[in-house]
Z-matrix of the N, CA and C atoms (Angstrom, degrees):
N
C 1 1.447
C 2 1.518 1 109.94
N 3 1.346 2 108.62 1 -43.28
C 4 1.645 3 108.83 2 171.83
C 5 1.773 4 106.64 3 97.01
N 6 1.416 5 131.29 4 170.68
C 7 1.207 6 139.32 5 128.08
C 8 1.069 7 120.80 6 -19.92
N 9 1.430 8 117.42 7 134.61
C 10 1.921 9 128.68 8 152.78
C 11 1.066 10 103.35 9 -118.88
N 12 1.354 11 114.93 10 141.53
C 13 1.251 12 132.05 11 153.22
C 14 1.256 13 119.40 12 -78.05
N 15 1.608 14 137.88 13 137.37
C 16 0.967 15 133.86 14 -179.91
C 17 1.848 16 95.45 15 -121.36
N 18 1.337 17 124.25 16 141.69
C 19 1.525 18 155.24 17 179.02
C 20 1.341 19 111.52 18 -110.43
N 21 1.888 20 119.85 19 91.19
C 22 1.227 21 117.28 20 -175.25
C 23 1.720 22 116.33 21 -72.57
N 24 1.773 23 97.21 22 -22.78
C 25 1.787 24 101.13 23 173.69
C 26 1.686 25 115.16 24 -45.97
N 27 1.611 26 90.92 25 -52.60
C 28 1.930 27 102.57 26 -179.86
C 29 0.815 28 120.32 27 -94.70
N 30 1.218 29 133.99 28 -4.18
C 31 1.516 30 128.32 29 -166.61
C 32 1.523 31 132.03 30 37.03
N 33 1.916 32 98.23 31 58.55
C 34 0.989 33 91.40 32 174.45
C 35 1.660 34 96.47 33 -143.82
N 36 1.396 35 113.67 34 -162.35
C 37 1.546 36 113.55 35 -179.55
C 38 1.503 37 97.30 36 -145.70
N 39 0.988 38 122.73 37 145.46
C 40 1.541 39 147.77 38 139.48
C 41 1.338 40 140.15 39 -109.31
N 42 1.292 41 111.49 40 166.00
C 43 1.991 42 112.70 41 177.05
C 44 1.695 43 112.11 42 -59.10
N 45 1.214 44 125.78 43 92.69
C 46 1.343 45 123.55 44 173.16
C 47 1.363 46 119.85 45 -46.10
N 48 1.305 47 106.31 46 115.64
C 49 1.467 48 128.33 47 166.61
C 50 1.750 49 138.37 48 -162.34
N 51 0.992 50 124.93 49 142.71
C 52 1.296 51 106.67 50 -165.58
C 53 1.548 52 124.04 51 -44.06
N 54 1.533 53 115.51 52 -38.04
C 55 1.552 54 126.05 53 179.61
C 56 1.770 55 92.36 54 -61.55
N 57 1.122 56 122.83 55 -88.14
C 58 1.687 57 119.81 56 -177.42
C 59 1.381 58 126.94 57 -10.52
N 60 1.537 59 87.26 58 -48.43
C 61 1.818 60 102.01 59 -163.81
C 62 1.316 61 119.57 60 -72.46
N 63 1.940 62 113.12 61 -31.53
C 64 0.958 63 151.70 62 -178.56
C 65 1.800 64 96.27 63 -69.39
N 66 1.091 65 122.26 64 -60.39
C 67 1.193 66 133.53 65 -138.43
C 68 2.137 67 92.43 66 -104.52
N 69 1.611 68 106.86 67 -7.50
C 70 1.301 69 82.60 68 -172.42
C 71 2.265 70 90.79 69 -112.68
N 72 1.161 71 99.57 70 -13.75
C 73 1.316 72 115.20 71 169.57
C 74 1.819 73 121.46 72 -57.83
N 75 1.554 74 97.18 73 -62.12
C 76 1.463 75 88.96 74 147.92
C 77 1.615 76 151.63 75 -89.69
N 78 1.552 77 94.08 76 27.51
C 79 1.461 78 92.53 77 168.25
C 80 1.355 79 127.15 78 -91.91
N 81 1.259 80 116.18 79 173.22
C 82 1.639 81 130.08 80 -141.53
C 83 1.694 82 77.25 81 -97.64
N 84 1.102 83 156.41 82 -50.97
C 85 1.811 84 135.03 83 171.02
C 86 1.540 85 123.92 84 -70.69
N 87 1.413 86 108.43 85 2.72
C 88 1.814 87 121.43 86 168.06
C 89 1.807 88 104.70 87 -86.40
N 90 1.205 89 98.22 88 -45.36
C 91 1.892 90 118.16 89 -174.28
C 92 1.586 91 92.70 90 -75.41
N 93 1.403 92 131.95 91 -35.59
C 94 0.906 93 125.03 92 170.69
C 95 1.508 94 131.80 93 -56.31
N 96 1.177 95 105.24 94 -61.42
C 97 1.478 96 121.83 95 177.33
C 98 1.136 97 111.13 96 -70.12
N 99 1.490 98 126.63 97 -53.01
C 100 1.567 99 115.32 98 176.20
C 101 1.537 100 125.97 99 -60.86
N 102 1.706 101 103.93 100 -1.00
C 103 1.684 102 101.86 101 -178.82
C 104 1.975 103 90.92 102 -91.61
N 105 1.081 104 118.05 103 -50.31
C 106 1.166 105 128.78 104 165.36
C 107 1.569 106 115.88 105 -22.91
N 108 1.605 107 114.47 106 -43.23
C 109 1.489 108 108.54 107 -168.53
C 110 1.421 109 78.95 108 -97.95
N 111 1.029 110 145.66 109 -11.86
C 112 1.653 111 116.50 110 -179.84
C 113 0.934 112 84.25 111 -82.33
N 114 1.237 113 119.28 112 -89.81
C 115 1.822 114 107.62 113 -157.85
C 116 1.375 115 127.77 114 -16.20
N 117 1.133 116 129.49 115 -12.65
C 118 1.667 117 141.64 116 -172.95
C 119 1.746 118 89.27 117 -77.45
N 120 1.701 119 122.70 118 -24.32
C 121 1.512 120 108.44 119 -168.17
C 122 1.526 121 90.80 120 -115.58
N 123 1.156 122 117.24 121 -17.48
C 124 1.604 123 89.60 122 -170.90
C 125 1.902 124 121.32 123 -50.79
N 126 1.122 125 112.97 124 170.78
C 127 1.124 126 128.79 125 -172.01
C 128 1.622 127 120.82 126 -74.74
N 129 1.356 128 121.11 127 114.04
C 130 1.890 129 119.39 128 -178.66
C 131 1.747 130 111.82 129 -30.37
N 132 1.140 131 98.92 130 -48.40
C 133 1.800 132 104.40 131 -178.83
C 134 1.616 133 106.05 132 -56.34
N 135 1.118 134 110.51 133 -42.48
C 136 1.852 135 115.67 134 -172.06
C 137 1.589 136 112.89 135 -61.55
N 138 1.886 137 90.68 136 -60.59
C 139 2.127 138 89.87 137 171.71
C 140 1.291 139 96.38 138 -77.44
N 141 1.726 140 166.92 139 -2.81
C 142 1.119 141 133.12 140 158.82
C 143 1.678 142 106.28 141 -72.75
N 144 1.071 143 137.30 142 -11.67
C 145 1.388 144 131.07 143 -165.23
C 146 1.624 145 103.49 144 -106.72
N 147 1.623 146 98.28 145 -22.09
C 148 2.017 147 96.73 146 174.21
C 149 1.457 148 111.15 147 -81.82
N 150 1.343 149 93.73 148 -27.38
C 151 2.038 150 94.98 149 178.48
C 152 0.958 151 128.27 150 -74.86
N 153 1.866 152 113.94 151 -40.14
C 154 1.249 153 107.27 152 162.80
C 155 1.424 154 139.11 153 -38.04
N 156 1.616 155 105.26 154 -45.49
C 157 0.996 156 118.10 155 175.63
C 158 1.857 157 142.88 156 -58.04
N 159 1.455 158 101.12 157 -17.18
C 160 1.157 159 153.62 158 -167.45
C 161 1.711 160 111.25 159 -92.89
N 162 1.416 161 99.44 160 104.48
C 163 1.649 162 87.34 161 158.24
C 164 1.212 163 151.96 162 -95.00
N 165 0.974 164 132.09 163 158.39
C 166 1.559 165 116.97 164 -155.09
C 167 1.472 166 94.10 165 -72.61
N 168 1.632 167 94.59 166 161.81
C 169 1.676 168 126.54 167 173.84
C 170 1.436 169 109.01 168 -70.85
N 171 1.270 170 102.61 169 140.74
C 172 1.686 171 87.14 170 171.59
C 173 1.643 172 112.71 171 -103.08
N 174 1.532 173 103.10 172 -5.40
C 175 1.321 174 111.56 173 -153.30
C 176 2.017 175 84.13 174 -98.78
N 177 1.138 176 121.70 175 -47.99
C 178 1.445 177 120.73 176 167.76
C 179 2.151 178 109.81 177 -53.13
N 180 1.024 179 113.65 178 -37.20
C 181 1.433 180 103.54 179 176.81
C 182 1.489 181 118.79 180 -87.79
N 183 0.878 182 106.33 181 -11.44
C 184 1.658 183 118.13 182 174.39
C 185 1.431 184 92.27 183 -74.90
N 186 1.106 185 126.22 184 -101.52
C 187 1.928 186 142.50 185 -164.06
C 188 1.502 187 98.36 186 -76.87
N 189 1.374 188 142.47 187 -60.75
C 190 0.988 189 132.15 188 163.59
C 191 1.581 190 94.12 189 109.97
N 192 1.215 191 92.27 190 41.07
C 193 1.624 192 121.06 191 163.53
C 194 1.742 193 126.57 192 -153.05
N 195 0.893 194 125.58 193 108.56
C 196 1.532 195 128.21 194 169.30
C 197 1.904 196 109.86 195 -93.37
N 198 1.688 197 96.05 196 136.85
C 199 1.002 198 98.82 197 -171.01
C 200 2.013 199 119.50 198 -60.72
N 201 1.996 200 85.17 199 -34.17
C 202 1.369 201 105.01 200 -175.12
C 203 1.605 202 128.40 201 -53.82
N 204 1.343 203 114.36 202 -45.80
C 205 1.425 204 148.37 203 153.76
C 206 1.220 205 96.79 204 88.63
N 207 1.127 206 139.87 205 -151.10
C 208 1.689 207 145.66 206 156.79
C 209 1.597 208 101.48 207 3.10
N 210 1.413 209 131.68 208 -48.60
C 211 1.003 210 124.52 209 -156.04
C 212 1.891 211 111.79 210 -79.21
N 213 1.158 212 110.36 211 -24.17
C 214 0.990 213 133.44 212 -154.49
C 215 1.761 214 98.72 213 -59.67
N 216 1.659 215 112.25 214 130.09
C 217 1.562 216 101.23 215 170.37
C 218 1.158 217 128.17 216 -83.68
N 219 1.719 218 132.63 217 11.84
C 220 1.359 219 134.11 218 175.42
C 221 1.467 220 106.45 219 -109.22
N 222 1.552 221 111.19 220 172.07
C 223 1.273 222 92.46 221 -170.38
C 224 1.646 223 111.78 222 -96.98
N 225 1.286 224 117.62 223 170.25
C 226 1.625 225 125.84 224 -171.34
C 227 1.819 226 105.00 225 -111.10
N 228 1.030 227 115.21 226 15.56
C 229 1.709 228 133.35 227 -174.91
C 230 1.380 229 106.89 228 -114.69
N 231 1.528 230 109.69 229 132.25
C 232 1.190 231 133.76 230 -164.37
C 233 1.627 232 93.97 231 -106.39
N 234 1.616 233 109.53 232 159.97
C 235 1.425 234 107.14 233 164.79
C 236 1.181 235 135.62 234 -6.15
N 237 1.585 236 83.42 235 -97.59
C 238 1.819 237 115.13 236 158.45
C 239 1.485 238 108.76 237 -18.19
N 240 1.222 239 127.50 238 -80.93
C 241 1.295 240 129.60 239 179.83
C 242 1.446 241 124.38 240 -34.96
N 243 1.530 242 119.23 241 -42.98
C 244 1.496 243 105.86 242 178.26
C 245 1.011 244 100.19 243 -82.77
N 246 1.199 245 133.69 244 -23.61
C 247 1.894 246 120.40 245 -170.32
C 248 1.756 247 101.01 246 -67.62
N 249 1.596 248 103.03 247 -28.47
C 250 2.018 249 80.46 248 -163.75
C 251 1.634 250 85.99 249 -75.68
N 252 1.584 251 108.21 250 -38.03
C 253 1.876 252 105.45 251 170.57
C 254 1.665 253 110.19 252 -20.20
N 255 1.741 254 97.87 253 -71.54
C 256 1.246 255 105.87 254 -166.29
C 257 1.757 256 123.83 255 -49.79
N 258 1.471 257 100.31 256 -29.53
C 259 1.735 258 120.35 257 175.16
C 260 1.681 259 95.82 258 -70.30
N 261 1.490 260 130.74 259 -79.60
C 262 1.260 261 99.40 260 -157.13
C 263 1.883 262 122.63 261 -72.47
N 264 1.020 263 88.50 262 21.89
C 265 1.688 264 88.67 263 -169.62
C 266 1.919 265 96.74 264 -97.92
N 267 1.476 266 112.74 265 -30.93
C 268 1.116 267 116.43 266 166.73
C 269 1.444 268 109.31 267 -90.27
N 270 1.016 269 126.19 268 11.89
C 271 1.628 270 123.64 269 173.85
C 272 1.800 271 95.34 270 -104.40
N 273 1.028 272 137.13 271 -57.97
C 274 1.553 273 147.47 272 -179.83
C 275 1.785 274 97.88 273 -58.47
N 276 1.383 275 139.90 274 -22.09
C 277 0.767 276 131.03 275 -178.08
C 278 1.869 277 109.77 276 -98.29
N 279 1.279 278 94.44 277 -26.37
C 280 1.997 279 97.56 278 161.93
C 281 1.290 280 103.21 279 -75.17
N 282 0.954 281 146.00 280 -34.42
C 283 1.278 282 133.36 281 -167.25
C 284 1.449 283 118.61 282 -93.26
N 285 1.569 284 121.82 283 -16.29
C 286 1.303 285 105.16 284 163.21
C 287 1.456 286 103.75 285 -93.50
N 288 1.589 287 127.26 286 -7.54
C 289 1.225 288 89.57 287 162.44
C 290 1.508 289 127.95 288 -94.30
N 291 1.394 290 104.22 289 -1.60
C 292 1.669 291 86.32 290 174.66
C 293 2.231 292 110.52 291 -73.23
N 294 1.497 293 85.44 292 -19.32
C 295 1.279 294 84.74 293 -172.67
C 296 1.705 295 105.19 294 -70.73
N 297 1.354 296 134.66 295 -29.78
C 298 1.290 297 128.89 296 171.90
C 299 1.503 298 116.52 297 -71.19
N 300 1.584 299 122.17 298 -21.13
C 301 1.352 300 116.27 299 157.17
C 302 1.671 301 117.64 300 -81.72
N 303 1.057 302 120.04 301 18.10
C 304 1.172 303 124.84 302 158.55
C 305 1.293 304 113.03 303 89.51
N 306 0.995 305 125.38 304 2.66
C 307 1.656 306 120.39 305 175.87
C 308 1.100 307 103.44 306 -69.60
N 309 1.649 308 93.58 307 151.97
C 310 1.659 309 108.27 308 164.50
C 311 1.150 310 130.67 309 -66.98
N 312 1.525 311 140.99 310 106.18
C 313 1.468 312 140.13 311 -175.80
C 314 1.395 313 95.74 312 -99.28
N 315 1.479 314 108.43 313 145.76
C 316 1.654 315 92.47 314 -160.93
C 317 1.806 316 80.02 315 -127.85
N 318 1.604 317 131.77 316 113.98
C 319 1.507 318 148.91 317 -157.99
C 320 1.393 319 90.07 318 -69.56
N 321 1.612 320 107.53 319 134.27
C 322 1.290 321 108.77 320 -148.55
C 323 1.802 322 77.39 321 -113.46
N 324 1.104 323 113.97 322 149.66
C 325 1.391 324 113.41 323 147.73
C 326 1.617 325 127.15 324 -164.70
N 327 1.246 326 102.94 325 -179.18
C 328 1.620 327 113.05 326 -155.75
C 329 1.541 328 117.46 327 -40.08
N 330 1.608 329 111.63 328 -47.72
C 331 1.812 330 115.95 329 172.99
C 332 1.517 331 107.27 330 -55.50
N 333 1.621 332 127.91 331 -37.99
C 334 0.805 333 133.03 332 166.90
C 335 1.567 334 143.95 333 -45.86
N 336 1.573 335 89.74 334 -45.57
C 337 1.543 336 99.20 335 170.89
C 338 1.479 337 103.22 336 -87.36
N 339 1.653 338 135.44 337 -26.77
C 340 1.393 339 136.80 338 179.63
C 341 1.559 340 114.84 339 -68.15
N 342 1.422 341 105.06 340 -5.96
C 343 1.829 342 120.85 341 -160.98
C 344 1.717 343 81.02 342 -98.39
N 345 0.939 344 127.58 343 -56.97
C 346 1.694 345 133.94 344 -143.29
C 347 1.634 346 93.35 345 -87.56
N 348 1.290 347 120.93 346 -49.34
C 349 1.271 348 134.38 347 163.67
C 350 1.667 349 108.87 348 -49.05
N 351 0.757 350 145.66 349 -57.62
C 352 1.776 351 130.85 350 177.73
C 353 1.575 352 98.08 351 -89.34
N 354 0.946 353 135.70 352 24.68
C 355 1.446 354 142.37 353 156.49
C 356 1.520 355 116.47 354 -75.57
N 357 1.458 356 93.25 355 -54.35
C 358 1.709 357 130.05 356 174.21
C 359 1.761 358 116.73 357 -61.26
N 360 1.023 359 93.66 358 -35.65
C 361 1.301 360 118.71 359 -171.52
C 362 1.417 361 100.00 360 -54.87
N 363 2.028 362 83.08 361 -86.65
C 364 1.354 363 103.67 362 172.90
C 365 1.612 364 131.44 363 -20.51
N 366 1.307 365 97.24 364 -65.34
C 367 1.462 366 118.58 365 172.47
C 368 1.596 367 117.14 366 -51.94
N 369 1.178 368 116.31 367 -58.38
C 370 1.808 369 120.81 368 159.64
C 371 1.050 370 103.81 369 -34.91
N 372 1.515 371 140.98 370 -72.37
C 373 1.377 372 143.91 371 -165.75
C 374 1.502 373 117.79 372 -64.84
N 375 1.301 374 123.68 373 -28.68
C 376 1.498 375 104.28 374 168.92
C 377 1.811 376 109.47 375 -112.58
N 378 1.198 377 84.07 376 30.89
C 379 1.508 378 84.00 377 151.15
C 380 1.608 379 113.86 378 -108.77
């Protein structure tokens, strides 16, 4: 039966071999998908500065579907969308600088806000 290769970008597997591996590495739905999973990390400042640039779809605001999807060179973002864009990109940018003037930012997270939240609760209710 041999080796498979398994491709976590595509999620798929094939017969491992150099011709395959070669041949499934440079294809145009491998280049696809793996630009796709980066983009999942790039940085808020980067897609607010690629979208801007970008004009909207007409074919995504009409139906509110493009056939192209990811691939597509206009943008798929509505108003609304770059402005909250535009908010956390200026929210991540207060915060490293208060954090380079040295204040204490104290890392907020989910038990945290769920702790303070039935605190609130609490407190609402027997009043």
């Amino acid at each position: 039966m041999g080796k498979r290769y398994f491709c976590d970008y595509c999620d798929r597997s094939f017969q491992d071999n150099l011709h395959n591996r070669k041949k499934h590495l440079n294809g145009v739905q491998h280049l696809r998908a793996k630009r796709v999973w980066y983009d999942l990390f790039r940085d808020a400042a980067a897609i607010l500065q690629e979208e801007q640039t970008k004009k909207p779809c007409r074919k995504f605001l009409q139906t509110g579907q493009c056939d192209f999807g990811s691939n597509c060179r206009f943008s798929h973002m509505t108003e609304q969308d770059l402005e909250k864009l535009s908010a956390q990109v200026q929210g991540e940018q207060r915060l490293k600088e208060l954090r380079q003037e040295g204040a204490d930012v104290p890392p907020g997270t989910v038990e945290d806000w769920l702790e303070k939240r039935a605190k609130r609760l609490s407190a609402a209710q027997s009043n």
